[in-house]
N, C-alpha and C positions, 0 to 999 in steps of 0.2 A: 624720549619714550612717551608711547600715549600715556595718558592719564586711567587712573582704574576708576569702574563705573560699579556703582552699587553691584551687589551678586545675584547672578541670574540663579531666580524662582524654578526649584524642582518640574513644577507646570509648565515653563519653557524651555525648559531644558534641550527635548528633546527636539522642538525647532530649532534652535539655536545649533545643533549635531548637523541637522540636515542644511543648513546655510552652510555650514563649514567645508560640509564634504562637497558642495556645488563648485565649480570653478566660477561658473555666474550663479548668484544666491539667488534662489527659486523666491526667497521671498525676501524682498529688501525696504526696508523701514521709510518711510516717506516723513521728512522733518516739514514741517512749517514753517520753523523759526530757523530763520536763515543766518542769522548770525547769532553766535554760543556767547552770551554776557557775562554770564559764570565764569567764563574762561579766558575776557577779553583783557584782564593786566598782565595779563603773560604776554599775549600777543598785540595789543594796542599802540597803534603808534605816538598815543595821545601820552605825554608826560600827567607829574601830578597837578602842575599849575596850567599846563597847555591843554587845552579843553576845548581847544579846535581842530588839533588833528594835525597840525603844520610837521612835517619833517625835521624842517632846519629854519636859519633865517633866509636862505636864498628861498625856499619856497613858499613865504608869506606874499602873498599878492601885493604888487604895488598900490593895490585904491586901498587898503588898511589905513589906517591913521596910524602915524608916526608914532603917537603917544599909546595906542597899543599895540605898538609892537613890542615898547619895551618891556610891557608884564607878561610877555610870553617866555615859557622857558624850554628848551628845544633839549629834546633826548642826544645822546652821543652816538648810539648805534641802532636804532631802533628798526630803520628802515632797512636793518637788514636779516632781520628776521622773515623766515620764509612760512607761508600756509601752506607747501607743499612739500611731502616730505622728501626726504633727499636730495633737497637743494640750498645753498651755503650759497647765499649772496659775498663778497667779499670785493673788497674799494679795490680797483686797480690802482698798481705804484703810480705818482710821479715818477715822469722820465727827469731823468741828470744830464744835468748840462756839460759838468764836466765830470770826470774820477781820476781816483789816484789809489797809491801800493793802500793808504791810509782807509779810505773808502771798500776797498775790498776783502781787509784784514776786520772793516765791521760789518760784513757780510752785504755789502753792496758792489754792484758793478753795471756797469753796459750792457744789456745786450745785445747781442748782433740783429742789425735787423737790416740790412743793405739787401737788394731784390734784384738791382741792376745791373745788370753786365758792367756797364760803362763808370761803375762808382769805384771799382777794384782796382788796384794795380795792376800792374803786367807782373810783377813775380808773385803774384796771388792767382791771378787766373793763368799762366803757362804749367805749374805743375799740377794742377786741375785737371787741364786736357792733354797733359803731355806726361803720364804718371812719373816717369823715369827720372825728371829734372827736382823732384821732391825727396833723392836719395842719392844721387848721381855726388851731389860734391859734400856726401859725408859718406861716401865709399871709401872701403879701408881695406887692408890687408887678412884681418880679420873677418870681413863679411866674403874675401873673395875665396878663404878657405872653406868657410860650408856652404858657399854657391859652387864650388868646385866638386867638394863631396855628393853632394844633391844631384848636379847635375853628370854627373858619372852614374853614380849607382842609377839614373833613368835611363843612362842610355843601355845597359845592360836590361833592364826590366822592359825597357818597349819597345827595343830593337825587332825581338820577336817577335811580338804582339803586332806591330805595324805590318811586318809580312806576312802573318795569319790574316787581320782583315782586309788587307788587296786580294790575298790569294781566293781565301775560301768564301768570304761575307762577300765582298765587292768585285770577284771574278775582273779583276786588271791587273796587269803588272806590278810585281812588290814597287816598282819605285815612286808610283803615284802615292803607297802608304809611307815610304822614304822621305818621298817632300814636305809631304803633310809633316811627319815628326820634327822635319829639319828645319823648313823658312818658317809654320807660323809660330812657336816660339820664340823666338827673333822677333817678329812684329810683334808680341804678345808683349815682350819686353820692352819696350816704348811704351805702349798705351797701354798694356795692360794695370789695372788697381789693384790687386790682391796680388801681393808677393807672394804666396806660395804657390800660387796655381801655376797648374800642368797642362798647356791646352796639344793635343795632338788628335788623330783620327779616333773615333770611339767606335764600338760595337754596333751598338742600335744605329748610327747614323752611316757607316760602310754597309750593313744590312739593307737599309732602304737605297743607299747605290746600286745595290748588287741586284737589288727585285727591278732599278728600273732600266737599268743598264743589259741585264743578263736576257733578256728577248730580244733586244736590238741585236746582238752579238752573235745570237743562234739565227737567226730569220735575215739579219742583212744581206741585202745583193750584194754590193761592192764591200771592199776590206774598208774598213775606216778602224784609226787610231783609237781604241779602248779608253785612251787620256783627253782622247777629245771630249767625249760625252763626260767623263769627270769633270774636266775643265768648265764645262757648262754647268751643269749640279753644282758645283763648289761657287762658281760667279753669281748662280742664282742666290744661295744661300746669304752668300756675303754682302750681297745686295741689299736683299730684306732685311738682315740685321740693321745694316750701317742705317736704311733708312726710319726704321723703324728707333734704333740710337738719337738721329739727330729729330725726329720727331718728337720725342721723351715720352715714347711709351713705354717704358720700363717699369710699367706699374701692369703690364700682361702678364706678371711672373707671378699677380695677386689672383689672377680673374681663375685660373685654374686651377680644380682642383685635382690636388698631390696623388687623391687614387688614380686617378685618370695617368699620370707621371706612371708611379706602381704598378699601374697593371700592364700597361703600354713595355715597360723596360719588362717587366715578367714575362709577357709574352713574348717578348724576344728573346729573354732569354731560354724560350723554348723553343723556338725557331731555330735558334743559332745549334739547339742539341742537336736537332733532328735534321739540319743542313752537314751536324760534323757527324754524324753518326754513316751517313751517306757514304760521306770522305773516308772514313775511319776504315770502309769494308769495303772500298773500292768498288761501289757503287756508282760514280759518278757519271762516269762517260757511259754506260749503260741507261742511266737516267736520260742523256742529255738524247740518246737514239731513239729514243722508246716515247721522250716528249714532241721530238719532232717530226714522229709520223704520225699524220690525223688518223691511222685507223685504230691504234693503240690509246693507253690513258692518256686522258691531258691534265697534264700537271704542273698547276701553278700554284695551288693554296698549300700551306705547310700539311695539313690534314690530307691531300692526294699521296705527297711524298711520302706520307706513311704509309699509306696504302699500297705506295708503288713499293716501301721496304718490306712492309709486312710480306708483298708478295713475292721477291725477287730477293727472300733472305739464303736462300741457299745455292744462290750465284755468289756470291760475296766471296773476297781474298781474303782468305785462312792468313796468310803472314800480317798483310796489313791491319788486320782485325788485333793478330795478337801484338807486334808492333804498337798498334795503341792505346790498347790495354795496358801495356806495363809503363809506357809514359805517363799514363793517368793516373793509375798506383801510385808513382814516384811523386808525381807533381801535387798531389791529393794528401799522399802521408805529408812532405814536407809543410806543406801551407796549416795541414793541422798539427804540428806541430811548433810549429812559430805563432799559430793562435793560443795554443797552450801554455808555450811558453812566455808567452806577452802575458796571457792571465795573471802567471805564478811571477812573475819577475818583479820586485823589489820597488815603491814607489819612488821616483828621481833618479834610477839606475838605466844606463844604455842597450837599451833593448840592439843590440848587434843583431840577433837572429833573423830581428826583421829586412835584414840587409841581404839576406840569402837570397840569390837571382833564380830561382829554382824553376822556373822556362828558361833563363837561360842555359843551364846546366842541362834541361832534359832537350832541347832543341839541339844545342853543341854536341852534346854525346850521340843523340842519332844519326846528325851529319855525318862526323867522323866513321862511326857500326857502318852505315851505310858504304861510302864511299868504301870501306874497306871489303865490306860482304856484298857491294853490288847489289844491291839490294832492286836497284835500278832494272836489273836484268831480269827480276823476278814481278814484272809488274807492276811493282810501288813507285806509285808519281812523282817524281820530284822538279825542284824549281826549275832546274836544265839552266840554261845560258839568257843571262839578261841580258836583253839589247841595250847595250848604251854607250856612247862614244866618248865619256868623260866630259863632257859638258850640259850644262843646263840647257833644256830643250824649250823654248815659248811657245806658250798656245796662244792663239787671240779666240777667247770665247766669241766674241761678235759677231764672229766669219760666219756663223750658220745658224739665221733668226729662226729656223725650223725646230734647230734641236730644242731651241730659247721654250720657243710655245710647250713643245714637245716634253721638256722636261718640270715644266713649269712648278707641277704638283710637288714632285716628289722634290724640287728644292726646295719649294715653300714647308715643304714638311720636315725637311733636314734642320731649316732653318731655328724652326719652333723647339721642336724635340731637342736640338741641342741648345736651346738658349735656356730651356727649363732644366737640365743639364746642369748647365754650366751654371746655373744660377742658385740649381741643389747645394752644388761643390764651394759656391762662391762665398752662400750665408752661412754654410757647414764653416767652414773655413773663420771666414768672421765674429762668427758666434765665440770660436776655438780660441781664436788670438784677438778677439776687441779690436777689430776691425771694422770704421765705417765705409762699407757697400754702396755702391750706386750702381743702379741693375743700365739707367743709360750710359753712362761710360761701359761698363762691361759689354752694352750691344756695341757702341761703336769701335770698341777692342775687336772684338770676335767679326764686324763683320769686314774691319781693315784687312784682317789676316787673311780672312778666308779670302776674298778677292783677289787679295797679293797672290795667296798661294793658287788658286785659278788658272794665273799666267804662266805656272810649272806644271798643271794637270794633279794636283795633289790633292787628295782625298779632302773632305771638309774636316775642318780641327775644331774642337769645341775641350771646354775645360773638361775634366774628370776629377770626382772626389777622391780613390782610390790613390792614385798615381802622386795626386796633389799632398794627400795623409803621406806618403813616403819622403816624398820634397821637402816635407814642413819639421823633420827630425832635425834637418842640418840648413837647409836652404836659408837666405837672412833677403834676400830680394829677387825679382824676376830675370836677375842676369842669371840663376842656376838652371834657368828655361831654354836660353842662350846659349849658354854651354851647352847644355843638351842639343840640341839643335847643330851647331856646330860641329860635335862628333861625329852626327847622322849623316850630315854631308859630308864629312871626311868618308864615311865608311859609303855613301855611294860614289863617291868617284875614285876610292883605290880598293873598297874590299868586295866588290859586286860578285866577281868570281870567285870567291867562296862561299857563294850561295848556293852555285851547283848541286850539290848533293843535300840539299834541305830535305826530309821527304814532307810530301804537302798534307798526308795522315797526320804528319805531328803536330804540323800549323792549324789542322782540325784537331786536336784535342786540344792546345790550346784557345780555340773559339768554346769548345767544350766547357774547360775549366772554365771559362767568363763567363759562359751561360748561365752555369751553375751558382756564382756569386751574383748571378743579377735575380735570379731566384731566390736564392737566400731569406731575402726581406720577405716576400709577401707571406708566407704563413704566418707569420706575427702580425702583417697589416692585416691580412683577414682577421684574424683571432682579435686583435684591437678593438675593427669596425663593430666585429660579432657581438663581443662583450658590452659596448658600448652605446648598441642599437644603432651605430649610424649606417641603417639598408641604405640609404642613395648612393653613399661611398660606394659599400656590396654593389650595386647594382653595377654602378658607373666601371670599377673593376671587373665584374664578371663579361660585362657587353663587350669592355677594350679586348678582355683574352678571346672570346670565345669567336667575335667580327675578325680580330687579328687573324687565329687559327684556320678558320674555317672560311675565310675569304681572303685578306690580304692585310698589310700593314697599314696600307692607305687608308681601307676601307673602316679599321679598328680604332686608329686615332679618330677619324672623322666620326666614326658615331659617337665615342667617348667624349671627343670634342662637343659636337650638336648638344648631345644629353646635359654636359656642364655646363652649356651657353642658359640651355632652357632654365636649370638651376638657377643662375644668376640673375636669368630675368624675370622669373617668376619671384625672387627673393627683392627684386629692386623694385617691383610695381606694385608690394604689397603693401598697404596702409600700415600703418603701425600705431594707430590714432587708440587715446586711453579714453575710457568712462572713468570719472572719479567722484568718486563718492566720500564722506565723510566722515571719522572715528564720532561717536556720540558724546559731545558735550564737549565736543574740542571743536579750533576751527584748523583743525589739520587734513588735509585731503590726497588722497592714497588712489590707485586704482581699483577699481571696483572687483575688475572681473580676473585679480589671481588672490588667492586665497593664503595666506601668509602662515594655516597650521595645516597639513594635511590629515584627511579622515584617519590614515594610517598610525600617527602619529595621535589622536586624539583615542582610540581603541587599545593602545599599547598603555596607555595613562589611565587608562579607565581605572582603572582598582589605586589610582591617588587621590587623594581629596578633593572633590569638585572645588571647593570653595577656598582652596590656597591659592597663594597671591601669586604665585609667575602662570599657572592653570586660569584661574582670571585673567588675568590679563590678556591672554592668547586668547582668549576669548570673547573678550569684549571688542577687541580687533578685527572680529570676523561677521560683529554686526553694523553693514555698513550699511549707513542710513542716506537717500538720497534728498535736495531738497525739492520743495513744494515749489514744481511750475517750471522747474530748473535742470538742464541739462550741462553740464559741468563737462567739456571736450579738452583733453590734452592733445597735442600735436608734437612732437618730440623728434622729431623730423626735418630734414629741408622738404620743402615742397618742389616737383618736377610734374613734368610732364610723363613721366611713367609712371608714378605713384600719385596723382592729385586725381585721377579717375575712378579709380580704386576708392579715394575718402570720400566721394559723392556717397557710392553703394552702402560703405559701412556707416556710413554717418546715417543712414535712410532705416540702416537696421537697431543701430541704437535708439532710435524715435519708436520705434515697434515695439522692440523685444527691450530695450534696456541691458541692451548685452550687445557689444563686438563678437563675440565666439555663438551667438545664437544661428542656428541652420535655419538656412531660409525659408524651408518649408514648413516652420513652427506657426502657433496660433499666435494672434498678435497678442502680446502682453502689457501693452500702455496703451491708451486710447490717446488720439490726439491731441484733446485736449489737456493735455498733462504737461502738454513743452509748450511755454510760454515765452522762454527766454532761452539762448543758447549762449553761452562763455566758451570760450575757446581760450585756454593757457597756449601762448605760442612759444616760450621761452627755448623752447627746442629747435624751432622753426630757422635756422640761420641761415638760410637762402631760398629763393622763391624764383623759380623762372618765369617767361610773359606767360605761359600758355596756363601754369598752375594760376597766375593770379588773376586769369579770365576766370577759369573756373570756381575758384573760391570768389570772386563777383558776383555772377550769374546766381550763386549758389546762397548769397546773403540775397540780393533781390530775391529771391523767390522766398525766402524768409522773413523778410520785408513785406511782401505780398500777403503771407497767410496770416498777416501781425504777431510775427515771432523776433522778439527784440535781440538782436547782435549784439555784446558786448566783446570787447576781447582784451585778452591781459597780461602782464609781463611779455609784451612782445619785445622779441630780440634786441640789444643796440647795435644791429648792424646800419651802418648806411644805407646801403643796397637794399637793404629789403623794406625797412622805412622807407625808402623813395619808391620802391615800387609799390608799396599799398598806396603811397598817395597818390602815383600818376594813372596806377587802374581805375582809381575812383572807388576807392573801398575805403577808404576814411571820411570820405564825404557820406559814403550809406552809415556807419557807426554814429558819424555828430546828426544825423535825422533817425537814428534810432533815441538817442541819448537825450535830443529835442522830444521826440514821444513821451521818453521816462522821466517826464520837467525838471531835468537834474538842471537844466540853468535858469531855473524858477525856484529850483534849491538853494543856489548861491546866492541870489539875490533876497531871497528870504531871510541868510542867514548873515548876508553882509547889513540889513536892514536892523536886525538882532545886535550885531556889532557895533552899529553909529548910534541905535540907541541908546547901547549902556555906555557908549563913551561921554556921551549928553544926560546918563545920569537919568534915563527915563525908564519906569516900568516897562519891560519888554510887550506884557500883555497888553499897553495901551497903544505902544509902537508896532507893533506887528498883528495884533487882534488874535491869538492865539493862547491854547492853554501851554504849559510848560512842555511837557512831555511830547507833543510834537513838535516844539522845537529840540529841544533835545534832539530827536529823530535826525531831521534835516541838518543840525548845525554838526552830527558826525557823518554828513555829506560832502561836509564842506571840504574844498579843492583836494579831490582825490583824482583826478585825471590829472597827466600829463600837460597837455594842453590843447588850446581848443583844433589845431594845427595837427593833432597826433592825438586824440580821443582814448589812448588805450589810460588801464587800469595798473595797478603796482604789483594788486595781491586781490586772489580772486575773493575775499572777506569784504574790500571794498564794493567793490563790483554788486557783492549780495546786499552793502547796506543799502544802495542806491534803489536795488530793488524794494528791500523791505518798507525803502522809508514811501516808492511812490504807491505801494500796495498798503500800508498804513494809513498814511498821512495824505491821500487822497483829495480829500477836501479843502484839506489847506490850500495845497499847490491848486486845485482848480479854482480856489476862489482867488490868488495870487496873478491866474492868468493875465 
């Protein structure tokens, strides 16, 4: 805690208000006295008998005399006290050579620190990259009944669902949504890391098949295969995953932000309404005449399609229209009732309700009405006859480099959207059951499968949260994904023709109902961002729906994408460099320019007593005093080549204004002559690219130039960055700064001091000096590093150096 400072005078009071409320103080204190003596047993490194300042015995210089070294007495922790606040120096362990059960029962152990592929075993790295072999031989009878369970109850829940998104999202053949459900779960099972995940076709990602797929189809000369162009999308997808997997960029799942996710899946799930609303009134093929004559609308953005309904609502199928009305009732009550009843239901007790397949049942029951009432004869679309001959059909995406280019976009867009996806479902999941994640294994999961499934024309699979929450009641590992998968193929090669009578109304409402639940979230994420003031989210959300809506899917991620890039890089190249200034009569230093009471805060207090002790205090804290000639820079930061351009500018405004948050267009408020020296704290600095440590070069020469002396302090103990100050030559400018400020006219003054009194001689007739500037200089004594590495400990040092060569002047020149 600072220290409390006499109580501020009625008369200043009311300066003292207006520094407070400043974020940068309009008027800040300029100290002389660079180092606080008052204050200096609390923070001095010096013991009571050690009077030179020495750390330890390691850091007593070898020219010492033997015979004083032994009257020195060396503090135990001293050096690690910090002059800045919020930083806790503390000894790193020795590492152990060896341990045992005995050692870790006294709270010691190992830890892992291995980095090399090549240092592990093979049965440490196969269930790594081969998830499956990390559970496979403690598989039991027990885990294969709630993989059994699990994987049943999905096949009932996305049976449907898969033929909803071929049919209505992706305009291809249910079996391309078949495959999808059937083979990547099976590969998913191998490689996949999270035992509960469900990966099969998703909504938003059959949607973007269906926008790029569904003009080829209308405008094609020759017939070409529907599962060709899947086949393609699905290979592209699976591509960019897997490469982007063994690259390790699985750290892209960081770079984006979540509204951007939010609004994207929001928008579709307005798209996917207004695509089944179409369906639902037997609109469709109407649409499909009326888009392919140029002299009528053209209709491709979800907003014409309205346009095309708004006008062409009283063409619509009265049966189809009610037909999907009361599916949507049915499917609508149950699902709010199984929310309900999840609410109310008992904590530790078997939520069963949630097992209710309630698309299944409103899908099955239509079939059946149908086939019975002929519904077929009265207009209502249905699936009709799958082509298929009971066998697995191969595609070779390869065969057509055309479609490759052609599709290029929209797999790369498949690819992203579901990996951020899959990556929601993935940490949801992990977070659920303490689960460690790795976002590269899960790409090279996702983009094995997809590939695979490529070669059968199956839709892209990506994980889902939804499907995966229902999995994870009974599932115990990814063989319940398996399972699932294995029934789907049963059911395409013996149950296809009892798809006949599906009507495709009903497979649009349920795209409906998903719609609906993809909506769900964002009035809370709005309401969130709103309360919370975070407008770029706002923004980044409204640009993804409104680009989505009113132009295309492609076009809404990409500007939502652009817009977060810009975020990211405008947050990456911004300085983050501190002014720090100093509590009064401490040698504790704080940043200057945020203000630790707000005015708000100080107006609510007013009717307490100015002069009680926590009201003090908070307020002696906010008069922060700078020193005389001294400019005090924290750096807290690695340095790069996007942000080291940036600290030139701020660093040019702190010389001016005395403030980082000053607008450039203010009157100057320091005159030049005020910065004399500039300290720079790097302890934050833990890497430094070549290009920043040009410019932190260039940047001391020219302060070198104007005779503005470098110091710099607590720089990092990294290797790397220590060696690159030396090899740019910026510790060669700091020891001809440090030759400027005769700090090795200092030592030797004070090693002179030393051999004196170990000979027993008056200092003053050994050294020709009064006391008191020795004094000065011998609390000079070895406070760098070394002459190899010129930095300082603690920026307190650093000022005595100053002080002693703005004091003690005359000594040191006449020592020259």
């Amino acid at each position: 805690m600072a220290p409390i400072s006499p109580p501020i005078s009625p008369a200043k009071r009311g300066d003292s208000s207006r520094r407070m409320a400043s974020p940068s103080p309009s008027i800040r204190l300029i100290s002389n006295r660079r180092v606080n003596q008052e204050r200096s047993p609390l923070l001095e490194r010096r013991h009571d008998n050690n009077e030179y300042g020495f750390n330890s015995p390691h850091h007593v210089p070898a020219h010492i005399p033997s015979y004083l070294q032994n009257e020195l007495h060396f503090p135990k922790s001293s050096s690690d006290v910090s002059d800045v606040e919020s930083f806790v120096y503390q000894p790193q362990p020795e590492p152990m050579s060896t341990t045992s059960l005995e050692q870790r029962l006294d709270g010691q152990y190992i830890p892992t620190n291995i980095q090399k592929l090549e240092n592990l075993a093979w049965n440490d790295i196969l269930p790594y990259y081969l998830p499956f072999m990390s559970w496979i031989g403690k598989y039991n009878f027990q885990f294969l009944i709630g993989d059994l369970i699990g994987g049943l109850t999905l096949v009932f829940f996305q049976l449907p669902l898969s033929l909803s998104y071929a049919t209505t999202l992706a305009h291809v053949p249910v079996v391309s949504g078949l495959y999808s459900l059937g083979i990547s779960p099976i590969i998913y099972m191998i490689f996949g890391s999270v035992p509960q995940m469900i990966v099969g076709p998703e909504a938003p990602i059959s949607l973007i098949v269906g926008q790029a797929v569904e003009p080829l189809l209308h405008h094609s000369k020759k017939q070409i295969d529907p599962l060709e162009y899947v086949s393609v999308i699905t290979l592209l997808s699976g591509a960019t995953l897997l490469g982007f997997g063994l690259g390790r960029f699985g750290f892209l799942d960081n770079v984006l932000s979540p509204s951007l996710l939010k609004g994207f899946i929001g928008s579709v799930g307005i798209v996917m309404n207004i695509n089944a609303l179409i369906n639902c009134l037997g609109l469709e093929e109407l649409m499909k005449r009326v888009s392919s004559d140029p002299e009528q609308m053209d209709i491709h953005s979800p907003f014409d399609k309205v346009r095309f309904l708004v006008q062409n609502l009283n063409k619509s199928n009265g049966l189809s229209g009610c037909i999907s009305l009361i599916g949507w009732s049915i499917i609508m009550s149950i699902r709010i009732f199984k929310k309900y009843h999840g609410h109310n239901s008992k904590p530790g007790s078997k939520n069963i309700v949630a097992y209710i397949p309630e698309i299944l049942i409103v899908v099955v029951g239509s079939t059946i009405l149908c086939e019975y009432f002929r519904w077929d004869l009265h207009h209502i679309e249905v699936i009709g006859k799958v082509k298929h001959d009971g066998e697995l059909q191969i595609y070779n995406p390869f065969s057509n480099w055309k479609l490759i280019k052609q599709f290029s976009t929209s797999g790369f867009l498949c690819a992203m959207l579901g990996f951020f996806e899959s990556t929601t479902a993935s940490k949801s999941l992990g977070t659920m059951f303490d689960l460690p994640i790795s976002s590269n294994r899960e790409l090279i999961a996702l983009g094995s499968l997809n590939i695979m499934g490529s070669i059968f024309g199956g839709l892209p699979a990506f994980g889902g949260y939804g499907r995966s929450k229902v999995n994870a009641m009974s599932a115990k590992t990814t063989m319940s994904g398996g399972i699932m998968g294995l029934f789907t193929l049963i059911t395409v090669v013996y149950l296809l023709d009892y798809l006949y009578f599906v009507p495709v109304c009903m497979l649009s409402v349920v795209s409906s109902v998903i719609g609906i639940s993809l909506i769900e979230e964002a009035p809370y994420e709005l309401y969130f961002h709103w309360i919370s003031k975070g407008y770029n989210e706002l923004i980044t959300f409204t640009l993804t729906v409104l680009i989505t809506l009113f132009f295309s899917m492609e076009g809404g991620i990409a500007v939502g994408l652009i817009y977060s890039l810009i975020r990211v890089i405008k947050n990456s190249t911004e300085s983050r460099i501190q002014i720090l200034g100093r509590y009064p009569d401490t040698n504790i230093f704080v940043d200057a320019d945020i203000p630790t009471y707000s005015e708000m805060t100080v107006e609510h207090k007013s009717s307490i007593n100015i002069f009680n002790d926590f009201h003090q205090t908070q307020l002696n804290q906010q008069v922060i005093e700078e020193i005389e000639g001294c400019l005090i820079i924290k750096i807290p930061e690695p340095l790069t080549f996007t942000n080291s351009s940036d600290l030139q500018s701020r660093l040019k405004r702190v010389e001016m204004y005395g403030s980082t948050r000053a607008h450039p267009a203010s009157k100057r408020s320091r005159d030049e002559s005020m910065t004399k020296y500039m300290i720079f704290d790097l302890n934050g600095m833990t890497e430094i690219d070549s290009s920043a440590a040009k410019i932190l070069q260039e940047l001391i020469s020219r302060y070198h130039n104007r005779n503005i002396k470098t110091i710099f302090v607590r720089v990092a103990n990294y290797p790397k960055v220590r060696q690159r100050l030396i090899d740019s030559g910026i510790t060669n400018l700091l020891y001809q700064d440090l030759i400027d400020l005769r700090y090795f006219i200092m030592q030797n003054i004070a090693l002179k001091y030393i051999n004196s009194r170990g000979r027993n001689l008056e200092p003053q007739e050994e050294v020709g000096s009064n006391s008191s500037e020795i004094e000065t200089v011998l609390s000079c004594f070895d406070l760098i590093e070394s002459e190899e590495e010129p930095y300082f400990k603690h920026i307190r040092d650093s000022l005595k150096v100053i002080d002693c060569f703005e004091v003690s002047r005359s000594l040191l020149d006449r020592d020259v």
